[in-house]
mmCIF file of the N, C-alpha and C atoms, coordinates in Angstrom:
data_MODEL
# 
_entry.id   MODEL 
# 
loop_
_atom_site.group_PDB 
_atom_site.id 
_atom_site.type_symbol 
_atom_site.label_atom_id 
_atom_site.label_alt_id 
_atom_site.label_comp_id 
_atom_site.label_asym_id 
_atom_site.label_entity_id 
_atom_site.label_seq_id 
_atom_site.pdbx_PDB_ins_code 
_atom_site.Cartn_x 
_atom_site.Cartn_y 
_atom_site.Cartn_z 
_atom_site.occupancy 
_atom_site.B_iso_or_equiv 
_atom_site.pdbx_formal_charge 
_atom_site.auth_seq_id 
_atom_site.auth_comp_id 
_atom_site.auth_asym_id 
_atom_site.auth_atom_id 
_atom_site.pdbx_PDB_model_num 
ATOM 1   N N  . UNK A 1 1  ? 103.172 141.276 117.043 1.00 0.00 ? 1  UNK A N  1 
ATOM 2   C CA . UNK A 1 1  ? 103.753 139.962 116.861 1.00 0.00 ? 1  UNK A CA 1 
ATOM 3   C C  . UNK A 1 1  ? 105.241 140.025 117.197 1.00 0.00 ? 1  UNK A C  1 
ATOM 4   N N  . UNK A 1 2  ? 105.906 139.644 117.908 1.00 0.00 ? 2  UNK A N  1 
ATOM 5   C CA . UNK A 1 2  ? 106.915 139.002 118.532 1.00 0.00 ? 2  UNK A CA 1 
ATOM 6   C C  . UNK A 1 2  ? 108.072 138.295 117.342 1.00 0.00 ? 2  UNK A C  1 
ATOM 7   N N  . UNK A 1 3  ? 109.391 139.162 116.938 1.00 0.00 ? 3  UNK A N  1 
ATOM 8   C CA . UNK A 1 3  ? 110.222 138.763 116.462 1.00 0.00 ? 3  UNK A CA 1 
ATOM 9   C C  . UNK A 1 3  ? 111.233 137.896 116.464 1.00 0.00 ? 3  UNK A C  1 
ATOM 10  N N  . UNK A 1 4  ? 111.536 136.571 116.487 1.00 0.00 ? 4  UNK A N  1 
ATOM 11  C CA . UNK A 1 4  ? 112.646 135.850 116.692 1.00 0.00 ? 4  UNK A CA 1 
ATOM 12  C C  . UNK A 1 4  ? 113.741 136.045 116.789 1.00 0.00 ? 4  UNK A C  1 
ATOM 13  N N  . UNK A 1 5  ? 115.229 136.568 117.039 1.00 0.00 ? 5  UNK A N  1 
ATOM 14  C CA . UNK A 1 5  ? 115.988 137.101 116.629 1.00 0.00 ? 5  UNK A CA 1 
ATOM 15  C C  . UNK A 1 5  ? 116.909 135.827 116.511 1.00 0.00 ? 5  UNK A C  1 
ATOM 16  N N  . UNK A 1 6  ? 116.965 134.680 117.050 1.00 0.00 ? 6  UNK A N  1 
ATOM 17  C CA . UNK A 1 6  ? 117.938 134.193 117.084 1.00 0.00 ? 6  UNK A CA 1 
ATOM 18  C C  . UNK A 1 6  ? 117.866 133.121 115.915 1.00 0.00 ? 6  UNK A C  1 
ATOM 19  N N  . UNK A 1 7  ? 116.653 132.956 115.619 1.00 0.00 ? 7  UNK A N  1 
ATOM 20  C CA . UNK A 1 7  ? 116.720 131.835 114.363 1.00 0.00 ? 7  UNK A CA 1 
ATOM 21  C C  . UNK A 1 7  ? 117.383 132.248 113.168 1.00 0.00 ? 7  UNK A C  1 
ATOM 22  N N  . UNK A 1 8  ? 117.561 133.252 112.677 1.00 0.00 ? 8  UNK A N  1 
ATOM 23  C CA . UNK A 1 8  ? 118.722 133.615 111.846 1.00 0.00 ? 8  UNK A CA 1 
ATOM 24  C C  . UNK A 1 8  ? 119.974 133.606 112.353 1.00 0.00 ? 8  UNK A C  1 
ATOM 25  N N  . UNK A 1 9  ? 120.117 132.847 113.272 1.00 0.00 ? 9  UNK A N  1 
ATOM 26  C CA . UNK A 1 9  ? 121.947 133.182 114.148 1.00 0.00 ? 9  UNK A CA 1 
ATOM 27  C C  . UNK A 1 9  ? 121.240 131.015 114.060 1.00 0.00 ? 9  UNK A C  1 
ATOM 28  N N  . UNK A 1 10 ? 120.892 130.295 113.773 1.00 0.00 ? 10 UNK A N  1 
ATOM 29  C CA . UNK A 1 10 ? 120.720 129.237 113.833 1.00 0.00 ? 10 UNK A CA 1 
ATOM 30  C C  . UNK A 1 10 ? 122.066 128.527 113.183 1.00 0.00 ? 10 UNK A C  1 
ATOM 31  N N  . UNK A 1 11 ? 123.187 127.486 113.868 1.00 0.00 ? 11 UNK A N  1 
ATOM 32  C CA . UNK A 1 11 ? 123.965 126.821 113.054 1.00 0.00 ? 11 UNK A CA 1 
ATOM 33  C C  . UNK A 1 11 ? 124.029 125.507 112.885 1.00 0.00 ? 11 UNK A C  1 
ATOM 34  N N  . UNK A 1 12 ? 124.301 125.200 112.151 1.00 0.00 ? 12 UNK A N  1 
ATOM 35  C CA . UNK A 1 12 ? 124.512 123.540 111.934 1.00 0.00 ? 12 UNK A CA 1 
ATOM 36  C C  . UNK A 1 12 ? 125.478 123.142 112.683 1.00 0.00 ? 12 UNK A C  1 
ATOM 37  N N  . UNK A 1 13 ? 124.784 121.854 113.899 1.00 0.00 ? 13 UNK A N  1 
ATOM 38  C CA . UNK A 1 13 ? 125.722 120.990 114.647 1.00 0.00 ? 13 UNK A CA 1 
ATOM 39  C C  . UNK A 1 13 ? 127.469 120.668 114.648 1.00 0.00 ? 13 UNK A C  1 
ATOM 40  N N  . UNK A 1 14 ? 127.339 120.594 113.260 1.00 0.00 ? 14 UNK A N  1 
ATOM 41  C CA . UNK A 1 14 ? 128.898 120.095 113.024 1.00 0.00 ? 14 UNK A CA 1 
ATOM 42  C C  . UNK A 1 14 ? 129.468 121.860 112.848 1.00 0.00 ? 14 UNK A C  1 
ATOM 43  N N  . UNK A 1 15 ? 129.283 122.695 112.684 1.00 0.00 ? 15 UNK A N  1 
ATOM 44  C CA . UNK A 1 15 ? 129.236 124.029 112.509 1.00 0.00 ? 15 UNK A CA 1 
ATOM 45  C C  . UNK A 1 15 ? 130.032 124.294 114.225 1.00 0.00 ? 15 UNK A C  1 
ATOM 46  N N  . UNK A 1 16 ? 129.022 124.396 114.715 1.00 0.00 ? 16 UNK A N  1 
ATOM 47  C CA . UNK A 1 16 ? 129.455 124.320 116.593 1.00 0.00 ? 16 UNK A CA 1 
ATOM 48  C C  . UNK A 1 16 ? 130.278 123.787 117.345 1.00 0.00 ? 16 UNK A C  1 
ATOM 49  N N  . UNK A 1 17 ? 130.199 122.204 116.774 1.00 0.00 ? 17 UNK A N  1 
ATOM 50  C CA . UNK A 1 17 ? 131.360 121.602 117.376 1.00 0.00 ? 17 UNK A CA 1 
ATOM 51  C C  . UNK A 1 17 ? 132.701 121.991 117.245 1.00 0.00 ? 17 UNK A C  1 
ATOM 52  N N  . UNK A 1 18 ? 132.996 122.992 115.989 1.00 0.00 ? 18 UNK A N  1 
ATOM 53  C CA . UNK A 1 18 ? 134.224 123.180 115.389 1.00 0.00 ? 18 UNK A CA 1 
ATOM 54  C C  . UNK A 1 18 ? 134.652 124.553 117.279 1.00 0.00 ? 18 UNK A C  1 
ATOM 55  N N  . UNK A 1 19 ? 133.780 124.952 117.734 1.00 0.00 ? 19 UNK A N  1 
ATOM 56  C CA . UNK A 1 19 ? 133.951 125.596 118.917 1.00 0.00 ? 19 UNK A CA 1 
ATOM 57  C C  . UNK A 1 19 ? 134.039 125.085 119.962 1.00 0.00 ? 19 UNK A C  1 
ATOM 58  N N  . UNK A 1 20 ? 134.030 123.749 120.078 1.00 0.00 ? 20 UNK A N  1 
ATOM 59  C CA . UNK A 1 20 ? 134.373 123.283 121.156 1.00 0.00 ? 20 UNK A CA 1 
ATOM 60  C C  . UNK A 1 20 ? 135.856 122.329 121.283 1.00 0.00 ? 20 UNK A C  1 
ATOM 61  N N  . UNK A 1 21 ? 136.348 122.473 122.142 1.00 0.00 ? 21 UNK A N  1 
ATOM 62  C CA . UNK A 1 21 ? 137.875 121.793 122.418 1.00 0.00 ? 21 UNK A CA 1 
ATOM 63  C C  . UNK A 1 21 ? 137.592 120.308 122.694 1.00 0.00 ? 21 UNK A C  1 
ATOM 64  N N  . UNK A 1 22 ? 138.749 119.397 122.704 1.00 0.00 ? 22 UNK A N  1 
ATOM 65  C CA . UNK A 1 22 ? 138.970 118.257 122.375 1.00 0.00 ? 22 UNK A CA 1 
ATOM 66  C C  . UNK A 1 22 ? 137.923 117.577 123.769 1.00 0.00 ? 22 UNK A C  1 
ATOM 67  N N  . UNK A 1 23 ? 137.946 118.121 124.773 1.00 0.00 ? 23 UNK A N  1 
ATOM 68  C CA . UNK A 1 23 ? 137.483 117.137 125.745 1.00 0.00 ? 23 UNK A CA 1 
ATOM 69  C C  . UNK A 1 23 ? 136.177 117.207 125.790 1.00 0.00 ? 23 UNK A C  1 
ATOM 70  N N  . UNK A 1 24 ? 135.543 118.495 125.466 1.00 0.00 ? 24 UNK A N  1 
ATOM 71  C CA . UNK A 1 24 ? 134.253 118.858 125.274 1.00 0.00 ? 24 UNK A CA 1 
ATOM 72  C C  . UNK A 1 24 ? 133.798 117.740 123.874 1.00 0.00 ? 24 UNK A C  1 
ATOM 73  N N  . UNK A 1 25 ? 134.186 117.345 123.286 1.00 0.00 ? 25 UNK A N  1 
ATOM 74  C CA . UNK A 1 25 ? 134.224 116.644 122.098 1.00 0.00 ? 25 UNK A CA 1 
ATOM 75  C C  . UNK A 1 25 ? 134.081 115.277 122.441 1.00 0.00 ? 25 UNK A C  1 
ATOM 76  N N  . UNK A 1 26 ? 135.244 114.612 123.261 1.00 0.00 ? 26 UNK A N  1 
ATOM 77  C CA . UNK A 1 26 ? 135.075 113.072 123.836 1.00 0.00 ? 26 UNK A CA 1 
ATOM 78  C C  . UNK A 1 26 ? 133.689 113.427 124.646 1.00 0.00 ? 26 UNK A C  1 
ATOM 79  N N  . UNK A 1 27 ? 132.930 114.478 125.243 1.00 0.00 ? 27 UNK A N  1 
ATOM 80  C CA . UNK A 1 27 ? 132.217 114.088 125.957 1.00 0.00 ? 27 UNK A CA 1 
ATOM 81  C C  . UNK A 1 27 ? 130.768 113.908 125.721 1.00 0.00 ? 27 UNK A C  1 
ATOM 82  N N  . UNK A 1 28 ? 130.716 114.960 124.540 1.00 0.00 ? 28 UNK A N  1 
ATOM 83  C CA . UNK A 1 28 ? 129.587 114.930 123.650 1.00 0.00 ? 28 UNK A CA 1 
ATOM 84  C C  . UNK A 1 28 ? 129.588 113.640 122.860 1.00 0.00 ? 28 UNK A C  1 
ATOM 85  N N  . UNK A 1 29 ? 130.216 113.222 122.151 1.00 0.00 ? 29 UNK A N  1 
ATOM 86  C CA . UNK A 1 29 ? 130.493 111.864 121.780 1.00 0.00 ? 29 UNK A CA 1 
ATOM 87  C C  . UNK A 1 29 ? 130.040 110.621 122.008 1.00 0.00 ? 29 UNK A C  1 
ATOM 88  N N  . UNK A 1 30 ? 130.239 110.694 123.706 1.00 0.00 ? 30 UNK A N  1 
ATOM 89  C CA . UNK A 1 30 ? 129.836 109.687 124.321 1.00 0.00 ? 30 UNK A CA 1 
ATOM 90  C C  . UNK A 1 30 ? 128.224 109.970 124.957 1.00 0.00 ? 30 UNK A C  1 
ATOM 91  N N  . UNK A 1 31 ? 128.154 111.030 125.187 1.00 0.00 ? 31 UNK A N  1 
ATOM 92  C CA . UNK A 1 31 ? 126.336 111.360 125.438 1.00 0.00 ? 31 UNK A CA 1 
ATOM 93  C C  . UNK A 1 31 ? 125.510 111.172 123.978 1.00 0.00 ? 31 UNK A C  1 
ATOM 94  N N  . UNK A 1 32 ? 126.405 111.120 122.988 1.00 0.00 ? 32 UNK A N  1 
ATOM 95  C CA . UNK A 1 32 ? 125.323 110.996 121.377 1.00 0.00 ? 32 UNK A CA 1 
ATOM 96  C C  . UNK A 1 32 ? 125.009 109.541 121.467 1.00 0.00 ? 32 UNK A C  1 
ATOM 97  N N  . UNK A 1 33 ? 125.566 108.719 122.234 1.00 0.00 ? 33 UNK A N  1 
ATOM 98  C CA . UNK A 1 33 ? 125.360 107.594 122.259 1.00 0.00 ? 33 UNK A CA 1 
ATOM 99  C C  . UNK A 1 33 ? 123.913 107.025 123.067 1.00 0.00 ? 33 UNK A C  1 
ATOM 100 N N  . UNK A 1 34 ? 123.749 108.017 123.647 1.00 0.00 ? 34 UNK A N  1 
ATOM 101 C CA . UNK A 1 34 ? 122.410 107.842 124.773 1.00 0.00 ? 34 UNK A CA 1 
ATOM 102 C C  . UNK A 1 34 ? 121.228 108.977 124.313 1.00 0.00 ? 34 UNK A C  1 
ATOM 103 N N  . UNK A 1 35 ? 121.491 109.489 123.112 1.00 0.00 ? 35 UNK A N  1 
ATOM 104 C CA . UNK A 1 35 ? 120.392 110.429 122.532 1.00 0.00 ? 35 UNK A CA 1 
ATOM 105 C C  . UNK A 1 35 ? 120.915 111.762 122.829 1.00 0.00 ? 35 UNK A C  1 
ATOM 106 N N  . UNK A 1 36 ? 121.731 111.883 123.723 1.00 0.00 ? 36 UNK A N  1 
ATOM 107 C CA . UNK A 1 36 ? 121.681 114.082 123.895 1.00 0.00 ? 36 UNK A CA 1 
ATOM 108 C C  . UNK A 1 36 ? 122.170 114.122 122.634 1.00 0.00 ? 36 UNK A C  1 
ATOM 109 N N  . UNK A 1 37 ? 122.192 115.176 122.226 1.00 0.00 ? 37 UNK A N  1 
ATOM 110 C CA . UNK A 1 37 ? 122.730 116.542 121.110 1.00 0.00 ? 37 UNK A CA 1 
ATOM 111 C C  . UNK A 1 37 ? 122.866 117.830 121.475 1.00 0.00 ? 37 UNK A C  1 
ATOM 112 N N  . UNK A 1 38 ? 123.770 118.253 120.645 1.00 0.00 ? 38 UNK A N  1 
ATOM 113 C CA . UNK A 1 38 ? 124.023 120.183 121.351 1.00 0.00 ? 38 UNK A CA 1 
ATOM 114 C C  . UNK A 1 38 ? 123.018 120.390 120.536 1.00 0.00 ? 38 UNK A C  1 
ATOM 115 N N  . UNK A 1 39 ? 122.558 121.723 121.121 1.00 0.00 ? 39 UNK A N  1 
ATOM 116 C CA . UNK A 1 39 ? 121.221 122.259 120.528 1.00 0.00 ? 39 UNK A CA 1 
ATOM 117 C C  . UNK A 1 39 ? 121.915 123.393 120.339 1.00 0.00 ? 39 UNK A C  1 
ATOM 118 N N  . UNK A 1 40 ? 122.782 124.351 121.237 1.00 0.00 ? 40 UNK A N  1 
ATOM 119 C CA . UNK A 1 40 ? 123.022 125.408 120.805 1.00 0.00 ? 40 UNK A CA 1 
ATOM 120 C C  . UNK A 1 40 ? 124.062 126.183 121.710 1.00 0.00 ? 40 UNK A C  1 
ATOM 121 N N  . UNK A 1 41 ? 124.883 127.600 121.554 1.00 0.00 ? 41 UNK A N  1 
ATOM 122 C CA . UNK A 1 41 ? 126.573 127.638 122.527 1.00 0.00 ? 41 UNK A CA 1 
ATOM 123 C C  . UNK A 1 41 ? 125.984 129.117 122.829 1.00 0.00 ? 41 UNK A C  1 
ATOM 124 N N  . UNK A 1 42 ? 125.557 129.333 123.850 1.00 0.00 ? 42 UNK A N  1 
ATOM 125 C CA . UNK A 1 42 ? 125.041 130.648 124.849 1.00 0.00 ? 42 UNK A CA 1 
ATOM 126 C C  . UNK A 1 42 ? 126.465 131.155 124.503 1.00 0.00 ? 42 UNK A C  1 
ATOM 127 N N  . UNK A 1 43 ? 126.705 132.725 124.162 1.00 0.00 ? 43 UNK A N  1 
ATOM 128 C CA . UNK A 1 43 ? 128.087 133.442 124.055 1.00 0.00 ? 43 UNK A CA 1 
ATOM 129 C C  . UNK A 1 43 ? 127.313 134.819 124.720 1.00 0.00 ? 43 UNK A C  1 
ATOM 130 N N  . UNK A 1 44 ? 127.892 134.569 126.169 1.00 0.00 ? 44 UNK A N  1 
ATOM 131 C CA . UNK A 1 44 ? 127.618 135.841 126.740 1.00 0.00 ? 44 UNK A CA 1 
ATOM 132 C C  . UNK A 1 44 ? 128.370 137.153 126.510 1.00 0.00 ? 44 UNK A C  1 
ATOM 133 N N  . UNK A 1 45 ? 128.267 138.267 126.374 1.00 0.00 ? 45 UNK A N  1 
ATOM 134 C CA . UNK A 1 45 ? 129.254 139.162 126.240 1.00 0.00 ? 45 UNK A CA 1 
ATOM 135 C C  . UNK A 1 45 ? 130.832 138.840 127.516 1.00 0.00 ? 45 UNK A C  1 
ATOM 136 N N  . UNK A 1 46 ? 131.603 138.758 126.882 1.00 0.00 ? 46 UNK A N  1 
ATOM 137 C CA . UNK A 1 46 ? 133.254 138.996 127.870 1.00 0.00 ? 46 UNK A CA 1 
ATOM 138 C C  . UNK A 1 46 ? 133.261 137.968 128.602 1.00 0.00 ? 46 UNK A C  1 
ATOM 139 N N  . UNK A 1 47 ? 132.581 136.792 128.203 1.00 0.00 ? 47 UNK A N  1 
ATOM 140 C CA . UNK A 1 47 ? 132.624 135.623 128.469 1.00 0.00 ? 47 UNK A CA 1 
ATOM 141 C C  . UNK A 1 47 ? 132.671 134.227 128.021 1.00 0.00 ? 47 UNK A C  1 
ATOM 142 N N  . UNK A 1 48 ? 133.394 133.327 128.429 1.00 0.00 ? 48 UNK A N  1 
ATOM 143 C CA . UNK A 1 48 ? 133.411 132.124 127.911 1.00 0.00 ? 48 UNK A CA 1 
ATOM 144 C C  . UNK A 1 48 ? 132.376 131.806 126.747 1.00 0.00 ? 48 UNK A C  1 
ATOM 145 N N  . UNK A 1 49 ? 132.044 130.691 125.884 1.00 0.00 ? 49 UNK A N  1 
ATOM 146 C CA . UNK A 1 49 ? 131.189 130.363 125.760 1.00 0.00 ? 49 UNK A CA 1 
ATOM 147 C C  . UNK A 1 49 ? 130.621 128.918 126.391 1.00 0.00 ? 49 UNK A C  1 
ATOM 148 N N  . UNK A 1 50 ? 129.144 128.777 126.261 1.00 0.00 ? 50 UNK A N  1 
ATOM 149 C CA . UNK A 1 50 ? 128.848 127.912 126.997 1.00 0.00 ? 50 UNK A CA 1 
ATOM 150 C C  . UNK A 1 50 ? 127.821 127.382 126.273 1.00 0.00 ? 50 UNK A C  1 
ATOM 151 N N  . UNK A 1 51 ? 128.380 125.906 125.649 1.00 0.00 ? 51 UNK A N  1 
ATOM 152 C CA . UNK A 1 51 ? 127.831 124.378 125.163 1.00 0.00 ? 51 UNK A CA 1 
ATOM 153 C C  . UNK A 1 51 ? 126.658 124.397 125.705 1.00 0.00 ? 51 UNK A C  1 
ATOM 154 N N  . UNK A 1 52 ? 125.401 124.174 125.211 1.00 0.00 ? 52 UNK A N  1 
ATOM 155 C CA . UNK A 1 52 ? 124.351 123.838 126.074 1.00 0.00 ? 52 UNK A CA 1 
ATOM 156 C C  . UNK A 1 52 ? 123.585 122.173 125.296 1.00 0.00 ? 52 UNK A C  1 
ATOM 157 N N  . UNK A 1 53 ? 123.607 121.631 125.721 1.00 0.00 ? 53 UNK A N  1 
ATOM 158 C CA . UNK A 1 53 ? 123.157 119.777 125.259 1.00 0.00 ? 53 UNK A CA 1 
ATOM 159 C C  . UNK A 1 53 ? 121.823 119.776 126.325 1.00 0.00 ? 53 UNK A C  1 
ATOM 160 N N  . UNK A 1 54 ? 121.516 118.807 125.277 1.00 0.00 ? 54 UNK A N  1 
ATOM 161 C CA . UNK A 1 54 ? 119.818 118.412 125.428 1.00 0.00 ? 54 UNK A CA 1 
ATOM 162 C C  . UNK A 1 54 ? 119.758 116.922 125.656 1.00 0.00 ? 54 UNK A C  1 
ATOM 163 N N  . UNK A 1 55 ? 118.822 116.127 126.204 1.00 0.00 ? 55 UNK A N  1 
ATOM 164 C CA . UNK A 1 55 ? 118.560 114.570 126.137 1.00 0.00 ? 55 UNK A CA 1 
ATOM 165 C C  . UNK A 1 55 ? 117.706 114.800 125.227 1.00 0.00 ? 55 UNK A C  1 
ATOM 166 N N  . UNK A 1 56 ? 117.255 113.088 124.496 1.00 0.00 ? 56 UNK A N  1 
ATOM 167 C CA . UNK A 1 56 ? 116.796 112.739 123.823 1.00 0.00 ? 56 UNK A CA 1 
ATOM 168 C C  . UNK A 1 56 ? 115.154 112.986 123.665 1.00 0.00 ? 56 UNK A C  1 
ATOM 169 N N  . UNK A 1 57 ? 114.577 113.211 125.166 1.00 0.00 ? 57 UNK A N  1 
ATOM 170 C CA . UNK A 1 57 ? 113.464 113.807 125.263 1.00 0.00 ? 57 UNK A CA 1 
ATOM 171 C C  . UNK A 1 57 ? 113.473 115.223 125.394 1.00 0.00 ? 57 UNK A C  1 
ATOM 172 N N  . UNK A 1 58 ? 114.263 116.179 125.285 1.00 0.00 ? 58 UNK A N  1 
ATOM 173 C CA . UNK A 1 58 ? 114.082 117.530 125.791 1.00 0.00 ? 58 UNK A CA 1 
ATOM 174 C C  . UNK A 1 58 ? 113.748 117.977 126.532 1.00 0.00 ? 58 UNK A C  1 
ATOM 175 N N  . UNK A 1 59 ? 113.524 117.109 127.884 1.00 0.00 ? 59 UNK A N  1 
ATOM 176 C CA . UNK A 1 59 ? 113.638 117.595 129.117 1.00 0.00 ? 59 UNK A CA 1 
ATOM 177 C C  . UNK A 1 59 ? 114.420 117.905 129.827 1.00 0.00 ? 59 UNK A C  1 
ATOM 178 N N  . UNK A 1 60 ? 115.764 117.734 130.209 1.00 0.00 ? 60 UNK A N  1 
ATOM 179 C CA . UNK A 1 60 ? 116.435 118.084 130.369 1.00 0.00 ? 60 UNK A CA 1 
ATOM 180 C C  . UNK A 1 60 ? 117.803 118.692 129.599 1.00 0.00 ? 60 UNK A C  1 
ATOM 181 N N  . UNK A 1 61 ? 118.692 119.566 130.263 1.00 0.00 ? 61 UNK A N  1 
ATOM 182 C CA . UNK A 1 61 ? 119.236 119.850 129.531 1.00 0.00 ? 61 UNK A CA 1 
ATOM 183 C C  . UNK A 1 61 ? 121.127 119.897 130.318 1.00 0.00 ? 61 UNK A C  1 
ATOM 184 N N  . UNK A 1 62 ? 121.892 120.127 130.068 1.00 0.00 ? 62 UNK A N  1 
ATOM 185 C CA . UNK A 1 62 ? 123.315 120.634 130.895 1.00 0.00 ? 62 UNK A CA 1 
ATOM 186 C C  . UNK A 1 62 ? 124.481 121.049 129.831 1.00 0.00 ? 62 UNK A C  1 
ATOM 187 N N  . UNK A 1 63 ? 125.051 121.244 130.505 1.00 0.00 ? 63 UNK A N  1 
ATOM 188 C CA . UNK A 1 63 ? 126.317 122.193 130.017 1.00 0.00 ? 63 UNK A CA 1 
ATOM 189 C C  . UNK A 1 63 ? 127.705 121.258 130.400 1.00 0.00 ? 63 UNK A C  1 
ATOM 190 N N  . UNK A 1 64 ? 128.491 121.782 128.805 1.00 0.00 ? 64 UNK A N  1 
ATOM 191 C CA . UNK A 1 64 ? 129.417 120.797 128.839 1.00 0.00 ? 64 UNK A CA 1 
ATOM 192 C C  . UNK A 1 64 ? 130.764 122.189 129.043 1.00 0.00 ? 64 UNK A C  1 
ATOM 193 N N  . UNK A 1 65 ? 131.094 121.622 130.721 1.00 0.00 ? 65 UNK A N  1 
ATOM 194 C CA . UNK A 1 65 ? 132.148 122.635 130.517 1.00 0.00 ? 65 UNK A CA 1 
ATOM 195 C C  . UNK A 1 65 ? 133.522 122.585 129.900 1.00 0.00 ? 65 UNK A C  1 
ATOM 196 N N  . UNK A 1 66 ? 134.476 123.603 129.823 1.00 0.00 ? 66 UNK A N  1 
ATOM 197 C CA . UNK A 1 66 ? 135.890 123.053 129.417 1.00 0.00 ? 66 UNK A CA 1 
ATOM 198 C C  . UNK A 1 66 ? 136.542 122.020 129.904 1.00 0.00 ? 66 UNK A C  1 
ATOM 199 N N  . UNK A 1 67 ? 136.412 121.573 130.816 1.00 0.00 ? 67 UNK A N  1 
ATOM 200 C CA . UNK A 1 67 ? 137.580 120.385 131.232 1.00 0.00 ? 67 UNK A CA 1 
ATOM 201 C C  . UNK A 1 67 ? 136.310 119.146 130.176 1.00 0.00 ? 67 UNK A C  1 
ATOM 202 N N  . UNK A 1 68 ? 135.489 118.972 130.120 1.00 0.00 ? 68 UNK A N  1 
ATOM 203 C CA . UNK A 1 68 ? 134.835 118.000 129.959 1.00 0.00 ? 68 UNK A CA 1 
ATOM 204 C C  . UNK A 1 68 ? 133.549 117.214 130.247 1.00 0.00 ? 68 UNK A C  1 
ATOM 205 N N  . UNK A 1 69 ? 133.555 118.035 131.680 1.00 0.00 ? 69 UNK A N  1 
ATOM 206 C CA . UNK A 1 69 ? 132.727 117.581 132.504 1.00 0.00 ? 69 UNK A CA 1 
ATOM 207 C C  . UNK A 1 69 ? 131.130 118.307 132.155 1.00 0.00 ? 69 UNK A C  1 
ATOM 208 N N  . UNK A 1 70 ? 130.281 117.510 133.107 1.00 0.00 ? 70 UNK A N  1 
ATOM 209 C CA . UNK A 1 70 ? 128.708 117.873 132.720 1.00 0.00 ? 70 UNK A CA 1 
ATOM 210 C C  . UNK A 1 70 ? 128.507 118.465 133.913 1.00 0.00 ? 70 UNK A C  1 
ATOM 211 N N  . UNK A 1 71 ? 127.773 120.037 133.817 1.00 0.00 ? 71 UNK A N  1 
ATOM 212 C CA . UNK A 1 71 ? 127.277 120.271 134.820 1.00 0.00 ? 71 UNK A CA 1 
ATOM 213 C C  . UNK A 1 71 ? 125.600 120.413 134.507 1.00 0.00 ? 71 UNK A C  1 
ATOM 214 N N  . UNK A 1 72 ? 124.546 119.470 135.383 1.00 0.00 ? 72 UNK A N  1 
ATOM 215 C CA . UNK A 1 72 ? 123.486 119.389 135.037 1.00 0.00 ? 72 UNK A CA 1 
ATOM 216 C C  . UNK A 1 72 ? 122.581 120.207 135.889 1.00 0.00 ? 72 UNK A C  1 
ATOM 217 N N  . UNK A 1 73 ? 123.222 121.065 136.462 1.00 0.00 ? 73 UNK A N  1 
ATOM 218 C CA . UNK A 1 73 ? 122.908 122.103 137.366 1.00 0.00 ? 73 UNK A CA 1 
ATOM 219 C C  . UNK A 1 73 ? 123.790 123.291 137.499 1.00 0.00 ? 73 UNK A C  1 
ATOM 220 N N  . UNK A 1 74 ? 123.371 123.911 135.759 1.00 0.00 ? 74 UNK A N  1 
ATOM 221 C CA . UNK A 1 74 ? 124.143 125.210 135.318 1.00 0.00 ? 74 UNK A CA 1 
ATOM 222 C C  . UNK A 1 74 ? 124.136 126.703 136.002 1.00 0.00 ? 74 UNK A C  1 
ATOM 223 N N  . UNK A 1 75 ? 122.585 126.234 137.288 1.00 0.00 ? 75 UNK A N  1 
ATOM 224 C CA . UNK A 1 75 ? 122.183 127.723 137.461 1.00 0.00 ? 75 UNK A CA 1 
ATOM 225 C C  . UNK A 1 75 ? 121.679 128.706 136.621 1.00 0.00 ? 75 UNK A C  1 
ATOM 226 N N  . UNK A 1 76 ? 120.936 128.415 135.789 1.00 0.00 ? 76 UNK A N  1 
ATOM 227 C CA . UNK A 1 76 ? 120.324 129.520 134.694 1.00 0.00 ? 76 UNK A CA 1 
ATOM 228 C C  . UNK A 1 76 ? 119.526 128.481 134.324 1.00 0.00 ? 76 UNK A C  1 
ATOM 229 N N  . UNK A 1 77 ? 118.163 128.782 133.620 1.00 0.00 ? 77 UNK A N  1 
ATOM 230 C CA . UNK A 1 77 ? 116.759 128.214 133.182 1.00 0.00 ? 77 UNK A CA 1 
ATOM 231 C C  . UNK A 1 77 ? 117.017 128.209 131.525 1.00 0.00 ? 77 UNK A C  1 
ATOM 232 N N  . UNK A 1 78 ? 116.517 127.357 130.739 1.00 0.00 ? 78 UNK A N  1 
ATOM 233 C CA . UNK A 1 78 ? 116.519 127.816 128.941 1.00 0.00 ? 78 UNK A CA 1 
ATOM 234 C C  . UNK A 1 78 ? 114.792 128.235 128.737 1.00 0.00 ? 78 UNK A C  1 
ATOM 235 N N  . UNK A 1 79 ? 114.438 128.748 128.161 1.00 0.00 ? 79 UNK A N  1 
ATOM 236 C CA . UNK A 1 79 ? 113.088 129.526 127.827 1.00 0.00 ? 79 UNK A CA 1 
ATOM 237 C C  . UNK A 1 79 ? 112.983 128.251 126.628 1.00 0.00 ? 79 UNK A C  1 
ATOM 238 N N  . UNK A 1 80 ? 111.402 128.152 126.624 1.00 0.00 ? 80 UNK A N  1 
ATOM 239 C CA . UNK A 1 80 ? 110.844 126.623 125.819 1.00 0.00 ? 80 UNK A CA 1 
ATOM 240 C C  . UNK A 1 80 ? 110.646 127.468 124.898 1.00 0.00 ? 80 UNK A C  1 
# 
């Protein structure tokens, strides 16, 4: 049987946001308005971290980079 590791690393929304900077903030803001939510902040080793937001159906997903902006074509897949 197959161990989870990350659901004990699970944080509360408002928890996360406290990691993201002001513009990343106006931008999420304005996507809560149309259903996305952050689901969760990929922290690669020696690297940035990286916001990952969901739509309201969970089909899609994108990345909110530092300046603000959405890239909805991050180049990397999320595992269901």
């Amino acid at each position: 049987m197959a161990f989870e590791r990350r659901l004990d690393m699970a944080r509360p929304v408002r928890a996360m946001e406290r990691d993201l900077n002001q513009e990343q903030l106006i931008t999420l803001r304005g996507l809560e308005r149309y259903g996305w939510e952050l689901k969760f902040i990929r922290r690669p080793p020696f690297k940035p971290s990286i916001p990952i937001v969901f739509d309201s159906d969970r089909k899609k997903f994108a990345v909110l980079k530092d300046d603000g902006t959405l890239d909805e074509n991050p180049g990397f897949n999320i595992r269901d």
